[in-house]
C-alpha positions as CSV (number, residue, x, y, z in Angstrom):
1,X,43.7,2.2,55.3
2,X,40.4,4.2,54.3
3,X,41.1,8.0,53.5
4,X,40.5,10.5,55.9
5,X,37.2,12.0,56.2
6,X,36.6,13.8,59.4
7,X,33.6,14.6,60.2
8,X,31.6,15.0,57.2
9,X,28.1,14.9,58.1
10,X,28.8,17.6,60.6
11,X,27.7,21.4,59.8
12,X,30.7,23.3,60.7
13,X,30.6,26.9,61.9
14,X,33.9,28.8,60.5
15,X,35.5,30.7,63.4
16,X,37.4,34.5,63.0
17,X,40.7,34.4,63.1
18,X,42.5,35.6,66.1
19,X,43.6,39.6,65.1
20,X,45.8,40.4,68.2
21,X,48.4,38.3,70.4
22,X,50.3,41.1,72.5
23,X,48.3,43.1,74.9
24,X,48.5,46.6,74.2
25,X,50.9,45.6,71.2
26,X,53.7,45.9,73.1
27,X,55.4,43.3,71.4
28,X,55.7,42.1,67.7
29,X,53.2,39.9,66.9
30,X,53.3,40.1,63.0
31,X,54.7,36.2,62.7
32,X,51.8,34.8,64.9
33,X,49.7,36.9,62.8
34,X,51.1,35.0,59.5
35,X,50.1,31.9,60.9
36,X,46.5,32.9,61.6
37,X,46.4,33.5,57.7
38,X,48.3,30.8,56.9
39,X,45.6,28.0,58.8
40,X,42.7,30.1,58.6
41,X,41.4,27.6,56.5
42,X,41.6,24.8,58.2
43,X,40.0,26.2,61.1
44,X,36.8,24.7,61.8
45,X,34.9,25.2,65.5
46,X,32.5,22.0,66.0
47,X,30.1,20.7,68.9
48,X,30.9,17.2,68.1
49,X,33.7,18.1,70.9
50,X,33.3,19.4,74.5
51,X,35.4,19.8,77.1
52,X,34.2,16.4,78.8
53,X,35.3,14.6,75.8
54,X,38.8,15.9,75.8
55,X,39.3,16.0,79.4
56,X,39.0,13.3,82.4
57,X,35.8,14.0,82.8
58,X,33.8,12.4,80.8
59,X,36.1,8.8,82.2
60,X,35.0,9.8,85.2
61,X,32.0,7.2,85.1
62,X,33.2,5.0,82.6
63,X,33.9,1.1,82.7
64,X,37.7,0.6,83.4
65,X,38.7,4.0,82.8
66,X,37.5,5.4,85.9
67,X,39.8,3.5,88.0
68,X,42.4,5.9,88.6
69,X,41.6,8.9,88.0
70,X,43.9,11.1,85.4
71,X,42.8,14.6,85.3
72,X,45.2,15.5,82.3
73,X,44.3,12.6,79.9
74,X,41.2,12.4,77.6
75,X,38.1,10.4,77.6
76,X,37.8,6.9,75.4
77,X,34.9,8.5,73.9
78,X,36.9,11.0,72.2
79,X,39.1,8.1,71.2
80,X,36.9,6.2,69.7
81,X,35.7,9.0,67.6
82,X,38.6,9.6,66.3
83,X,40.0,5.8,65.5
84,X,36.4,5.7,63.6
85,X,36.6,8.9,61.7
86,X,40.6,8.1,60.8
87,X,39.0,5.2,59.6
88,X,41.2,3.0,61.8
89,X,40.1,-0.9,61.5
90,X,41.0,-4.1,63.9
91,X,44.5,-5.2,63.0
92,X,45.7,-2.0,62.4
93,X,48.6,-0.4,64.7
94,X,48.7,3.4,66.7
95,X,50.6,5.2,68.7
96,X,50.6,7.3,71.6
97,X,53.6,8.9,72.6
98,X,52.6,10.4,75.5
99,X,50.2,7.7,76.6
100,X,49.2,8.8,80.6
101,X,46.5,6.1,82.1
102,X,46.7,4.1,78.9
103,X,43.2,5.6,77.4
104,X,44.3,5.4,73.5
105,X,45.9,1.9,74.2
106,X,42.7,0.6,76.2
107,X,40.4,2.2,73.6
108,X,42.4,0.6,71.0
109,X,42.3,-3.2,73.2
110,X,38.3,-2.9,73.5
111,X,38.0,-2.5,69.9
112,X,40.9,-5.2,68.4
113,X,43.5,-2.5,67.3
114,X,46.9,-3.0,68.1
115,X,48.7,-0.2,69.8
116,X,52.1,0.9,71.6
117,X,52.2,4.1,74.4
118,X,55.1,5.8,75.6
119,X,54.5,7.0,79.2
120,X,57.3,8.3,81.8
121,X,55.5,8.1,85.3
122,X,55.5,4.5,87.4
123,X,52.0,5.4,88.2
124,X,50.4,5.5,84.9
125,X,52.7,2.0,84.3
126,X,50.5,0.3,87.3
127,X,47.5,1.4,85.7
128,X,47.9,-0.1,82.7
129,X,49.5,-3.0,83.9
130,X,46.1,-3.6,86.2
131,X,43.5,-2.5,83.6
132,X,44.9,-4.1,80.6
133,X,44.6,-7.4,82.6
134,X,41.0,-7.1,82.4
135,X,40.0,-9.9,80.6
136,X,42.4,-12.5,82.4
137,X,40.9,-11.9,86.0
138,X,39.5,-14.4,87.9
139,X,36.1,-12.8,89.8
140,X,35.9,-15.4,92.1
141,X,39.1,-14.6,93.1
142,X,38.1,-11.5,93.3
143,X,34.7,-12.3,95.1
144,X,36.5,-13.9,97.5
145,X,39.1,-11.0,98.2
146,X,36.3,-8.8,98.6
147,X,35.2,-11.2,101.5
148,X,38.3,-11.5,103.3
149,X,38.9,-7.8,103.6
150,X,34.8,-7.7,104.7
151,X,36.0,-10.3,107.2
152,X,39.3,-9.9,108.4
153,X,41.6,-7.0,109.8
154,X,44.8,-7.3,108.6
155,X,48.0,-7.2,110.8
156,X,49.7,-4.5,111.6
157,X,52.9,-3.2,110.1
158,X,56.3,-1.4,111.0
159,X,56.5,-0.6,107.4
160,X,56.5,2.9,106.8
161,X,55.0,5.2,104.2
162,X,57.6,6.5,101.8
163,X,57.2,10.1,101.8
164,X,58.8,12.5,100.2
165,X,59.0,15.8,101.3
166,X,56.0,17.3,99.9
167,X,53.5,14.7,100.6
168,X,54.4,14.7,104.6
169,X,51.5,14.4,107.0
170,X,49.4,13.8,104.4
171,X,47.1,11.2,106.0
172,X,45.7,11.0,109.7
173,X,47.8,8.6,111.7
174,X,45.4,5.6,111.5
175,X,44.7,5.6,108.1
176,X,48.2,6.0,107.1
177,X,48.7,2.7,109.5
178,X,45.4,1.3,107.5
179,X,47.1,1.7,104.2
180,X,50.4,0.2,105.0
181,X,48.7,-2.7,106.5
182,X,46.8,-3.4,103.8
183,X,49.7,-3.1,101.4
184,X,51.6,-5.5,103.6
185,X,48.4,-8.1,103.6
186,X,48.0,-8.3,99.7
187,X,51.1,-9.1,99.1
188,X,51.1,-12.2,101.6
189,X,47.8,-13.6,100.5
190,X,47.7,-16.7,98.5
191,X,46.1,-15.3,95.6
192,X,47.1,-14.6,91.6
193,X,49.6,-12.1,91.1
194,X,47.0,-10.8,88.7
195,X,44.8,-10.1,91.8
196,X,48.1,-8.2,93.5
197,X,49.0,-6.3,90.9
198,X,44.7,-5.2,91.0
199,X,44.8,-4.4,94.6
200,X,48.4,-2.5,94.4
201,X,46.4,-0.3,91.8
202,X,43.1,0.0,94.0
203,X,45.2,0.8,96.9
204,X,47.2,3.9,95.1
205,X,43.5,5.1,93.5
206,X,42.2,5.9,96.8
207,X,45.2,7.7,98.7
208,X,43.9,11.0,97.4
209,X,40.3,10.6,99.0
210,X,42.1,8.7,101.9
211,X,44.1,12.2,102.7
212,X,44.3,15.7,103.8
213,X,45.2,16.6,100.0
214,X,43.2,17.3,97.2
215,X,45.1,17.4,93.1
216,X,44.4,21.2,92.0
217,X,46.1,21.7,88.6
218,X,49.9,22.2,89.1
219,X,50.0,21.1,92.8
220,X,48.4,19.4,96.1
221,X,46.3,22.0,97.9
222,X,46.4,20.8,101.8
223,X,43.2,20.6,104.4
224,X,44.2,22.8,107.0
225,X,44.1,19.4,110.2
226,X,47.0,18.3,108.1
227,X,50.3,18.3,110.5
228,X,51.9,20.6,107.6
229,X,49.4,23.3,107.3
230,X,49.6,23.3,111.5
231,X,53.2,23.5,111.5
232,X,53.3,25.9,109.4
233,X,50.8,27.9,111.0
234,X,52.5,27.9,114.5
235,X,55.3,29.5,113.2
236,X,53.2,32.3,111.5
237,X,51.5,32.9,114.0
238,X,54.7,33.8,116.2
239,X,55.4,35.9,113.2
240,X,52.3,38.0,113.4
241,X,51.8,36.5,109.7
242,X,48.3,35.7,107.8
243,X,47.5,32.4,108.5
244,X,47.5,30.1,105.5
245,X,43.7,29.2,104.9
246,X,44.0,25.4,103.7
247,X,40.5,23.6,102.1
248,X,38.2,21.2,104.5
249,X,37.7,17.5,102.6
250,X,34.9,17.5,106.1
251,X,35.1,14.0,107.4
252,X,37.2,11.8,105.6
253,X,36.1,8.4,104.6
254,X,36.8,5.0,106.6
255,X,40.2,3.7,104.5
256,X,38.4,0.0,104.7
257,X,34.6,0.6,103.3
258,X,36.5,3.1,100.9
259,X,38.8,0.1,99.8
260,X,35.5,-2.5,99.6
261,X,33.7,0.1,97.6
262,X,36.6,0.8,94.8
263,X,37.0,-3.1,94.7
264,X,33.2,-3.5,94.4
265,X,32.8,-0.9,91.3
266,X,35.7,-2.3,89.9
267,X,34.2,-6.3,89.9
268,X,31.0,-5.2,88.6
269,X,33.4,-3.4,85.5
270,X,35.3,-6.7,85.0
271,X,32.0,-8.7,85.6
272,X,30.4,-6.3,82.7
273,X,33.3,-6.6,80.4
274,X,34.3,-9.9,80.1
275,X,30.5,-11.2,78.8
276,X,32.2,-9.8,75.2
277,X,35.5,-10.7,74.8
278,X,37.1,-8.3,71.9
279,X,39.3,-9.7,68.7
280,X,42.9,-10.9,69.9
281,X,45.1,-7.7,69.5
282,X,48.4,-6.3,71.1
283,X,49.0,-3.4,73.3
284,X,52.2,-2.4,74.6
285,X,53.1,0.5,77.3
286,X,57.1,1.6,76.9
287,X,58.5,3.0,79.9
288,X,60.2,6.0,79.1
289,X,61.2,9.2,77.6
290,X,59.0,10.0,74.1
291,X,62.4,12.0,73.0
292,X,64.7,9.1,73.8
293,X,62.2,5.9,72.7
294,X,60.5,7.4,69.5
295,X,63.8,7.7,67.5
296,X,64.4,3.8,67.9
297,X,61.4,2.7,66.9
298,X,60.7,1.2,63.6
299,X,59.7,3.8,60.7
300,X,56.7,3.3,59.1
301,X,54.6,1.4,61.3
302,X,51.8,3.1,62.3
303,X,48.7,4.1,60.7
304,X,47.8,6.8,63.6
305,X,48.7,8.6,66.4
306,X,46.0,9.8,68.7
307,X,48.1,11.6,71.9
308,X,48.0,15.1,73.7
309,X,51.1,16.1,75.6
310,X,51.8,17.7,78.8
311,X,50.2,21.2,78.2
312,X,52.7,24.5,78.2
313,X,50.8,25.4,81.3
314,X,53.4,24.9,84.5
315,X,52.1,22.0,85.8
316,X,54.3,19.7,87.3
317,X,52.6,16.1,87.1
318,X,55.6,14.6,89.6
319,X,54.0,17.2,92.0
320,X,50.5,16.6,91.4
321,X,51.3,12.9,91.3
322,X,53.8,13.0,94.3
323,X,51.1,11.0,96.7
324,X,50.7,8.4,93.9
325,X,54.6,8.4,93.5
326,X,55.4,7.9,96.9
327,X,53.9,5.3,97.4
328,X,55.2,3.3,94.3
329,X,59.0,4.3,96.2
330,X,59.9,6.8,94.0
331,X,62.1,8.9,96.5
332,X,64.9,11.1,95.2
333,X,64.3,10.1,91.5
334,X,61.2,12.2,91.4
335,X,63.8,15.1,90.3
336,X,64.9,12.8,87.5
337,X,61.6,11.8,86.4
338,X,60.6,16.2,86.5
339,X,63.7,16.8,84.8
340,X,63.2,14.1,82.0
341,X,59.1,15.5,81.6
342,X,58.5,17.3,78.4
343,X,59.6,20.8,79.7
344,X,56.2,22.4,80.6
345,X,57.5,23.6,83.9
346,X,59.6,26.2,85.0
347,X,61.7,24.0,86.6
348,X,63.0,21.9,83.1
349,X,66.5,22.1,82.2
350,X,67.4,21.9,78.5
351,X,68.0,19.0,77.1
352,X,69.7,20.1,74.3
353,X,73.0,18.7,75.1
354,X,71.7,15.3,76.0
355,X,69.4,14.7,73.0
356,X,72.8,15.2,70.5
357,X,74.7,12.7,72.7
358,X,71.6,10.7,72.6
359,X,71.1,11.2,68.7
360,X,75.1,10.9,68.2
361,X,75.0,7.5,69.6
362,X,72.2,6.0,67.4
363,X,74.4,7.2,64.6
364,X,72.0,10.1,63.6
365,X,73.7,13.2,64.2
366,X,73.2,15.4,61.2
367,X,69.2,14.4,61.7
368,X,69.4,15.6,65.4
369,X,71.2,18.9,63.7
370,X,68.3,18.9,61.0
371,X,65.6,19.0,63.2
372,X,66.9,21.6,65.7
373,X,67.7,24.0,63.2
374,X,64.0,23.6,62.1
375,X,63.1,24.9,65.8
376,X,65.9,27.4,65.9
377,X,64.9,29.4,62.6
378,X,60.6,28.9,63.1
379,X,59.7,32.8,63.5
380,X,56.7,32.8,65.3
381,X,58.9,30.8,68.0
382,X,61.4,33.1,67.7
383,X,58.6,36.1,67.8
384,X,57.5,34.8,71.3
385,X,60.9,34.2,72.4
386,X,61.1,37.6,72.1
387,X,58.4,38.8,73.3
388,X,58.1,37.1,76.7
389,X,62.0,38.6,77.0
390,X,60.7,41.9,76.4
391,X,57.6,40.9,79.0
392,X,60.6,39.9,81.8
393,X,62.5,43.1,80.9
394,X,59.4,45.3,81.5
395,X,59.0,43.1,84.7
396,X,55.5,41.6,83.7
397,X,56.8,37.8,83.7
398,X,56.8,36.4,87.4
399,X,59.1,33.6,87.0
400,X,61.8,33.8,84.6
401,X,62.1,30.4,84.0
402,X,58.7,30.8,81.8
403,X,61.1,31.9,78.9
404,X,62.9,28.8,78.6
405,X,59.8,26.9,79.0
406,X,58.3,28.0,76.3
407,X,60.9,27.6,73.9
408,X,62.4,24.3,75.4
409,X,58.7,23.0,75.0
410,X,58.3,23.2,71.2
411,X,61.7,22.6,70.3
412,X,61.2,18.9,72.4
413,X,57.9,19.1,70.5
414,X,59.6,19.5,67.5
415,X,61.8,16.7,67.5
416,X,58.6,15.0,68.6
417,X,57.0,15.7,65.4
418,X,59.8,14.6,63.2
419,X,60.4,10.8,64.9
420,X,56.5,10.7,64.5
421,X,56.3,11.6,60.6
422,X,59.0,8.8,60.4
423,X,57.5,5.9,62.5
424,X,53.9,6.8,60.9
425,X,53.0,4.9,57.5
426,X,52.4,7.0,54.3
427,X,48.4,8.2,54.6
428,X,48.2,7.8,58.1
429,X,46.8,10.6,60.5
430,X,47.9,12.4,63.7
431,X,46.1,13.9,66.2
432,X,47.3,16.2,69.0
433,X,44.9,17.7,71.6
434,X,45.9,20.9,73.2
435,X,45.3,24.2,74.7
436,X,46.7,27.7,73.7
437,X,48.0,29.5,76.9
438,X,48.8,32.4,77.6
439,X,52.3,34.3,79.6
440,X,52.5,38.4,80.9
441,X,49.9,39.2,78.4
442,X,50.8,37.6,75.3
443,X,49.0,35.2,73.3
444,X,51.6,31.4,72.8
445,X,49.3,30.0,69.9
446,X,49.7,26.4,70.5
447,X,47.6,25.0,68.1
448,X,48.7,27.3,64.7
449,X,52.6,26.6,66.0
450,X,52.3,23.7,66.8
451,X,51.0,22.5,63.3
452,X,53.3,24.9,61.6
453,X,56.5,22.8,62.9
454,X,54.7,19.5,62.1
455,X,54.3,21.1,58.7
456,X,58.5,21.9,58.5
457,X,59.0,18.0,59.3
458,X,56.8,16.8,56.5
459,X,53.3,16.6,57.4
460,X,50.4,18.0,55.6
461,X,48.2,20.0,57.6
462,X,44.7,19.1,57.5
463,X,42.6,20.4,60.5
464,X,42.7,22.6,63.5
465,X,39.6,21.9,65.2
466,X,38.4,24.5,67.9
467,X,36.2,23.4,70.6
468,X,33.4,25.6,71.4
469,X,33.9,26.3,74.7
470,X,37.1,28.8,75.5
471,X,39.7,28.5,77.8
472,X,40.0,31.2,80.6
473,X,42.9,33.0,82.1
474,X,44.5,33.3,85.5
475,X,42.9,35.9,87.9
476,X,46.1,37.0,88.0
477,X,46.3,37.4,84.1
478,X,43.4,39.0,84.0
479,X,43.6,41.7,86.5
480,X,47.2,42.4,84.5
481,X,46.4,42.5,81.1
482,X,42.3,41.5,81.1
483,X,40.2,38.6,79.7
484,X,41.4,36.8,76.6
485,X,39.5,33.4,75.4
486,X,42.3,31.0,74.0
487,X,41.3,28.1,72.1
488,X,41.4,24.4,73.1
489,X,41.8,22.5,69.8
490,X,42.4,19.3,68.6
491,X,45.0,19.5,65.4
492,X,45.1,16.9,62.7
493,X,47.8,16.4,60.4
494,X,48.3,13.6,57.5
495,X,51.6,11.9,56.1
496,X,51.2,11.8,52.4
């Protein structure tokens, strides 16, 4: 595997380090500090990266990746950067532990790399297992699926969607009827099961446009004809209560011509793709936890990860997902499936107790012990432990669970770190994408603590990369404790 050589034709721009974390200095901040200086100089802020490139966006119009869309994941362009600057080659094997709508492992399939992904939602697992099919489709089959649904209206149904309780009334009563049909049609046509598993995936990418709800960051916001919002607006009103304003999607799209379309873009991507087959390589998605599935897998396998985990930022994916999820049949398991998320919502329970049974049973008890302790005596985690409970003791931290959060998030992360230094080969390189955020006016430096712990495990640190472009706070962050620019950065770190 070449040496690592990121970016060396580029002119970087050094960026200041950051000189203040607690607003007003309420709080100790003298460990966050120490990390500032301790990474200062591997701080480098480069326009080779954008927002677009570590974001959805920039899949939004891309060849196979824009077939669901995945706000939280990154684009295959920043992918592919990265495999060439790590100096990745066909044949060789990656990881991503926290793999989403299967970019890395896609990324990796176009270009002949093997790769393995670790994803816990059944919705990201359809995606895959659609869109990694790419090259086995048959487009007249598809051609001619494209005609019958031009052609034909399919029966209707008794079945019923499968909602859970926050995605009730989410459709109008005909399209709701329209999508069951459908779903009900597919599966009886005599067609490949390649071609089912194709339109299952269509059918799930266009609920959102096919609904009264639209994904904004940590939930669904509602359109205010949807039988919820109404409901709920009845009994205000007899309450002499402010009527909840919901958004207006304005005239939502015929579920049939918004089904023929999505199939059409998505034959004229497999049409595209399949006039340049890529070398023979071997992807596999593992449905699971990252905590639980990392520490049986074999050490020293991989010569990169390229990944970017759920961010420290509250948002709830089974929530955001919930439409998505329903209709896979998730129904009272979603609360398993938030529960067993990396905790980056208030909501997460520890899981403490569960990863020492867990590492107790694979015989690796005193690592388990190793690692937490590593967590448990990090002071800048133990700085903002402290500080967000002085925060909620002044009264400035609107939910509580916000304190466990935080500290629940990088000790997961931590044992994260330390199953990945073990499964990656000696030289190889690891990239993590994330933001900083911010909590009741103090500063959670993601990127400097985050690389600090992967330091403790083993790893070498090598670069923090800052994009240019800031991230911004919460109106309601802002009007507290005013405007702070946090970084979004892209940390790399090598096993030597």
């Amino acid at each position: 595997m070449q040496q690592l050589s990121f970016f060396h034709n580029v002119k970087y721009k050094k960026i200041p380090v950051r000189n203040r974390f607690s607003h007003s200095s309420v709080c100790v901040e003298n460990a966050r500090l120490a990390l500032e200086e301790r990474y200062a100089h591997i701080f480098e802020e480069t326009a080779r990266f954008n927002r677009q490139l570590v974001s959805f966006q920039a899949n939004k119009t891309e060849v196979l990746h824009s077939w669901l869309k995945y706000r939280e994941g990154f684009s295959a362009s920043l992918v592919e950067l990265l495999l060439e600057e790590l100096g990745i080659k066909a044949g060789d094997s990656i990881l991503d532990p926290f793999a989403g709508s299967a970019t890395t492992l896609l990324t990796a399939k176009m270009l002949g790399i093997n790769a393995v992904g670790i994803e816990l939602l059944p919705h990201c697992h359809l995606a895959w297992d659609a869109k990694s099919k790419t090259f086995d489709y048959n487009l007249d089959e598809l051609r001619n699926i494209r005609s019958l649904i031009e052609q034909t209206t399919p029966p209707k149904t008794g079945n019923k969607f499968s909602h859970l309780t926050i995605t009730e009334t989410a459709f109008p009563s005909q399209i709701e009827k329209d999508l069951m049909a459908y779903t009900q049609w597919f599966e009886t046509l005599e067609v490949s099961q390649n071609a089912k598993t194709l339109c299952h995936l269509i059918l799930m990418s266009i609920l959102e446009d096919a609904s009264y709800t639209r994904k904004d960051g940590q939930y669904l916001r509602w359109d205010s004809r949807a039988g919820k919002i109404r409901n709920n607006n009845k009994k205000r009103l007899a309450q002499g209560k402010k009527l909840i304003q919901g958004i207006n999607k304005g005239t939502l799209p015929n579920f049939k011509q918004l089904l023929i379309e999505k199939l059409n873009r998505i034959i004229i991507d497999i049409a595209k793709l399949q006039r340049d087959y890529p070398l023979t390589s071997h992807q596999k998605l593992i449905a699971g936890n990252t905590l639980y599935t990392l520490p049986i897998l074999t050490a020293d396998e991989f010569f990169a990860v390229i990944t970017s985990p759920p961010y420290a930022n509250r948002y709830d994916y089974t929530r955001t997902y919930a439409l998505e999820l329903a209709y896979l049949g998730v129904d009272e398991e979603i609360f398993n499936l938030r529960q067993s998320q990396l905790s980056c919502t208030v909501e997460n329970k520890p899981k403490e107790s569960e990863l020492e049974t867990f590492y107790r049973s694979i015989g690796q008890h005193q690592r388990f012990q190793q690692i937490l302790t590593i967590a448990k005596k990090n002071k800048a985690l133990a700085e903002i432990n402290s500080a967000l409970t002085t925060r909620n003791a002044r009264g400035e931290v609107n939910n509580r669970g916000i304190l466990t959060m935080i500290n629940q998030y990088f000790t997961e992360l931590t044992f994260v770190f330390a199953e990945l230094y073990r499964v990656c080969r000696q030289g190889a390189g690891v990239v993590f994408v994330n933001d900083n955020v911010r909590y009741a006016g103090e500063i959670v430096p993601v990127d400097t603590l985050s690389t600090n712990l992967a330091e403790q495990v083993g790893f070498t640190p090598y670069k923090i990369y800052v994009l240019p472009q800031r991230k911004g706070n919460s109106s309601q962050q802002m009007g507290k404790f005013g405007r702070e620019a946090l970084r979004k950065s892209i940390t790399i770190w090598k096993k030597l």
